[in-house]
C-alpha positions in Angstrom: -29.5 -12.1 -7.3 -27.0 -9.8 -4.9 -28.0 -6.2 -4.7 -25.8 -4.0 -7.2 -22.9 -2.3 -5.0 -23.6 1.5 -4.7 -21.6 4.4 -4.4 -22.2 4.2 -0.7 -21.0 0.8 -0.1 -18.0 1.7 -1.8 -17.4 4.7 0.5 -18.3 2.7 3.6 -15.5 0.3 2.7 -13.2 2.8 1.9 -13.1 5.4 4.6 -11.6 3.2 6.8 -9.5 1.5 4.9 -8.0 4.8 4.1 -7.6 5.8 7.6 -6.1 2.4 8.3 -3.4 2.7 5.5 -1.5 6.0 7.1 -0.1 4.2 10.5 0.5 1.2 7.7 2.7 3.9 5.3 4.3 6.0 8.4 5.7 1.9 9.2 7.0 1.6 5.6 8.1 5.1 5.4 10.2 5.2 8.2 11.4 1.4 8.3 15.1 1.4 9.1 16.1 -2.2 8.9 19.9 -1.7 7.9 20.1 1.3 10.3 20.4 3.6 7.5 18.9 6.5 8.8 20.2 6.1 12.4 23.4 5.8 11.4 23.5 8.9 9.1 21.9 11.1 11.7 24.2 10.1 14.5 28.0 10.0 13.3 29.4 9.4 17.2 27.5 5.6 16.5 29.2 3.2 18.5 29.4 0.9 15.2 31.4 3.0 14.0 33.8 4.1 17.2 37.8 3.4 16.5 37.1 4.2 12.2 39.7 6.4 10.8 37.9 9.7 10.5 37.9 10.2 6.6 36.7 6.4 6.3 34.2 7.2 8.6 33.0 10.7 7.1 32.9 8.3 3.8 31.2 5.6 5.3 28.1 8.3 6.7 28.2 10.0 3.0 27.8 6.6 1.3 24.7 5.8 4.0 23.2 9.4 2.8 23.4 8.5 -0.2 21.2 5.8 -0.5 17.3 6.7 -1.2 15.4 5.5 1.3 13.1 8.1 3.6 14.8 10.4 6.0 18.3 10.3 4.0 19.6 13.3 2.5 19.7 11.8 -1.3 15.4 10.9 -0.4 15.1 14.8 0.1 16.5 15.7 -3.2 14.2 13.3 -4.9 11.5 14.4 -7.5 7.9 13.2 -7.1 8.1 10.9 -10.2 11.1 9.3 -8.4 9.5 8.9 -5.1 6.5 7.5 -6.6 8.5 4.8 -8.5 10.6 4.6 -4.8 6.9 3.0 -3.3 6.0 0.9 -6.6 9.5 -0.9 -6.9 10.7 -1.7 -3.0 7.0 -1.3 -1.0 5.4 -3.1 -3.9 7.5 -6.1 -4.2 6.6 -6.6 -0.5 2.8 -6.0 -1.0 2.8 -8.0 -4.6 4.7 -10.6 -3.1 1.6 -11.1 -0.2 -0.7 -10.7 -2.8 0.5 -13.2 -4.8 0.6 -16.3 -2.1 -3.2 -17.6 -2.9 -1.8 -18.4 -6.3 -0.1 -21.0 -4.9 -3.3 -23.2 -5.3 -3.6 -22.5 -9.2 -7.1 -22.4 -10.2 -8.8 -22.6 -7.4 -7.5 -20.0 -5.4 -8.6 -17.8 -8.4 -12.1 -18.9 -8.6 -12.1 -17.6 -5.5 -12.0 -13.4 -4.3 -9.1 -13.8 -2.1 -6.6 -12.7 -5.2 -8.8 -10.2 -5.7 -9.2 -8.8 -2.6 -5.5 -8.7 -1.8 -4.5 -7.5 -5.3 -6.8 -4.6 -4.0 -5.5 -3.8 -0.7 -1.7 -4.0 -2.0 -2.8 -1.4 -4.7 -5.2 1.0 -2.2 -2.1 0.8 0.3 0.3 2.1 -2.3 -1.7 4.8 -3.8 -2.2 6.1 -0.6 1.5 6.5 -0.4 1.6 8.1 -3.9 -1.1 10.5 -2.8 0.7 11.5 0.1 4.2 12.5 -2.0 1.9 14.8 -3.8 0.4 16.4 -1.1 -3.3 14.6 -1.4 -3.6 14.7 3.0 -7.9 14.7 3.0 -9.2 11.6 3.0 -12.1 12.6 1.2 -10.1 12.7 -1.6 -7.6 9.4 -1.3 -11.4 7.9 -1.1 -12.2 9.5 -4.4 -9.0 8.1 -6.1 -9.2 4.5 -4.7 -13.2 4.7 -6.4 -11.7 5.7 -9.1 -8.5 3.7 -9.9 -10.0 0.4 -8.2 -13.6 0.3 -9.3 -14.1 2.9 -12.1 -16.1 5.3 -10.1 -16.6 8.9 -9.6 -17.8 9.8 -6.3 -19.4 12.4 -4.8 -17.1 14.5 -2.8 -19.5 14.9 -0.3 -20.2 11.1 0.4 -16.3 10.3 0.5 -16.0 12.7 3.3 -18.8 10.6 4.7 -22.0 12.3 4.6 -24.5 9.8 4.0 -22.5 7.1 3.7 -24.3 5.0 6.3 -21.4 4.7 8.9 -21.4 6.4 12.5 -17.9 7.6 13.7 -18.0 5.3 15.9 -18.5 2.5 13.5 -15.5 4.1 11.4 -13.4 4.3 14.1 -14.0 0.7 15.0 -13.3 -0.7 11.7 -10.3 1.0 11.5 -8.4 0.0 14.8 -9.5 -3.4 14.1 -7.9 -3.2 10.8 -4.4 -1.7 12.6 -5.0 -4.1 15.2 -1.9 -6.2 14.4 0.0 -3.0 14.2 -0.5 -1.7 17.4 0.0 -4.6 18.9 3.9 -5.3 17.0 4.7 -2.2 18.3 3.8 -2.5 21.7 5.3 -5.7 22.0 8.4 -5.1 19.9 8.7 -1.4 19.8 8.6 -1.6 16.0 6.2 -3.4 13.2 7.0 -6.6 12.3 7.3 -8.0 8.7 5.0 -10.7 10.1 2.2 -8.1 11.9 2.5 -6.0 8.5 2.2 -9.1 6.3 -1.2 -9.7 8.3 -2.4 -6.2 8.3 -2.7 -6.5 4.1 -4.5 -9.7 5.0 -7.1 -7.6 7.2 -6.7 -4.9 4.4 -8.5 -7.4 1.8 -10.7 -8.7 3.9 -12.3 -5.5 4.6 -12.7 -5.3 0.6 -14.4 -8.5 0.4 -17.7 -6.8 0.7 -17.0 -5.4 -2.5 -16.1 -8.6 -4.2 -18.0 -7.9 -7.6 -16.2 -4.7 -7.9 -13.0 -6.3 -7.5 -12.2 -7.6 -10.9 -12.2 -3.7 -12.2 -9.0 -3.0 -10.6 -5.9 -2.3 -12.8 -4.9 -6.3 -13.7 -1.9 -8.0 -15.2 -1.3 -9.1 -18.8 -3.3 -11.8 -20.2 -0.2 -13.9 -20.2 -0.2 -13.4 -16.3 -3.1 -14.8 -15.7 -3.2 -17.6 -17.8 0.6 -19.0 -15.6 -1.7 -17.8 -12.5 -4.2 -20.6 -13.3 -1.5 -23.5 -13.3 -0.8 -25.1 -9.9 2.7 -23.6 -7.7 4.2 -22.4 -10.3 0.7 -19.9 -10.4 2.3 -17.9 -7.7 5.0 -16.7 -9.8 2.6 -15.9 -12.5 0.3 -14.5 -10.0 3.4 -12.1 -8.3 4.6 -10.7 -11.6 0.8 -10.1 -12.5 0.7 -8.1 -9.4 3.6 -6.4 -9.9 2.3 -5.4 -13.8 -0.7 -4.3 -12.4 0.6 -2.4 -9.3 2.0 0.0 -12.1 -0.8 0.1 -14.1 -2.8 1.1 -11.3 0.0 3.8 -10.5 -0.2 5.5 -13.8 -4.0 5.7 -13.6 -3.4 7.3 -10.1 -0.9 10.2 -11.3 -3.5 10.9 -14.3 -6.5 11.0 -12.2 -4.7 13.3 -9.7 -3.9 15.7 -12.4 -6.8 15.9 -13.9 -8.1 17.2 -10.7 -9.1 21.0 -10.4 -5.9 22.5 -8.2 
């Protein structure tokens, strides 16, 4: 029989998952693959040299006007907005990862993988919630993962890693080699990939695998979800919209966890 999964494993696994996750968001966050934001801070853009100048003036206030970070209509938005921002693009991008062992129906589910990633896509994208609310300790984000993932209440103490059975070095290890694929994209290509951010999720649920019988706590999908998830290809639709379902399960159970903190 497998030794039961502690408190301290959990932390262990966590901490630098956590770390890993900000370099992962500030990609996300600050994404530009339409040249949005550039364009809208720099109205002399060649792209737009020879424009009458009231088209062009419309052109910029229709590009600030879209809600994506570092635009003028993303400043004016609320937290609940912001936080529904994250679920609906970033998640459809995380889900959609996620969702790709389902391709193998039944199989793929008997085994953690779906699990694992399911995980990771959710851990990324409370981080990002955390951070519109101003949760910056990592103590803390480790607190609400335990919590929202794997039903736990952990010490504050041990998620600021006190006992936890990890060196900094050993932290810091495990978390460049989970950004490993990031750093690398963006020393090649001066950016992060779809492709390097794609398999940085895949290194995201690996490093949850060694809390694989913790895993089926997380927020899931409706029954129905998983029963389309157990039929072969078409289980990766039912698998994605599963994801999706529980991505926002998982995001309510975030925001009500964070307020019921002390201030």
């Amino acid at each position: 029989m497998a030794e039961a999964i502690t408190d301290k494993n959990v932390v262990a696994a966590l901490r630098p998952f956590v770390r890993a996750t900000t370099p992962m968001l500030d990609a996300l966050r600050e994404s530009d693959p339409l040249g949005i934001v550039r364009r809208s801070r720099q109205p002399g853009d060649a792209d737009l040299d020879g424009v009458d100048k009231s088209l062009k003036d419309k052109v910029l206030d229709g590009l600030e006007s879209v809600k994506v970070p570092g635009t003028e209509a993303w400043s004016e938005m609320d937290i609940e907005a912001r936080t529904d921002w994250w679920v609906n693009r970033v998640g459809r991008f995380t889900t959609l990862v996620a969702a790709i062992p389902g391709i193998g129906g039944a199989l793929a589910d008997r085994l953690p993988i779906q699990d694992a990633l399911g995980a990771a896509s959710q851990g990324l994208l409370l981080c990002a919630i955390a951070a519109e609310r101003g949760m910056t300790e990592q103590a803390d984000r480790v607190r609400l993962l335990a919590a929202v993932l794997f039903d736990r209440d952990v010490d504050r103490a041990l998620a600021a890693g006190e006992g936890d059975g990890l060196t900094d070095a050993e932290e810091d290890k495990a978390t460049a080699e989970l950004t490993e694929e990031l750093d690398e994209s963006t020393k090649k290509h001066g950016k992060i990939t779809l492709k390097a951010a794609a398999r940085t999720l895949w290194r995201f649920g690996r490093a949850l695998l060694a809390l694989s019988d913790e895993l089926e706590k997380r927020p899931r999908g409706r029954f129905y979800h998983r029963a389309l998830g157990m039929l072969p290809v078409v289980g990766m639709a039912g698998d994605y919209f599963g994801e999706r379902s529980a991505l926002k399960r998982a995001a309510k159970k975030a925001v009500q966890w964070m307020e019921s903190q002390p201030a």
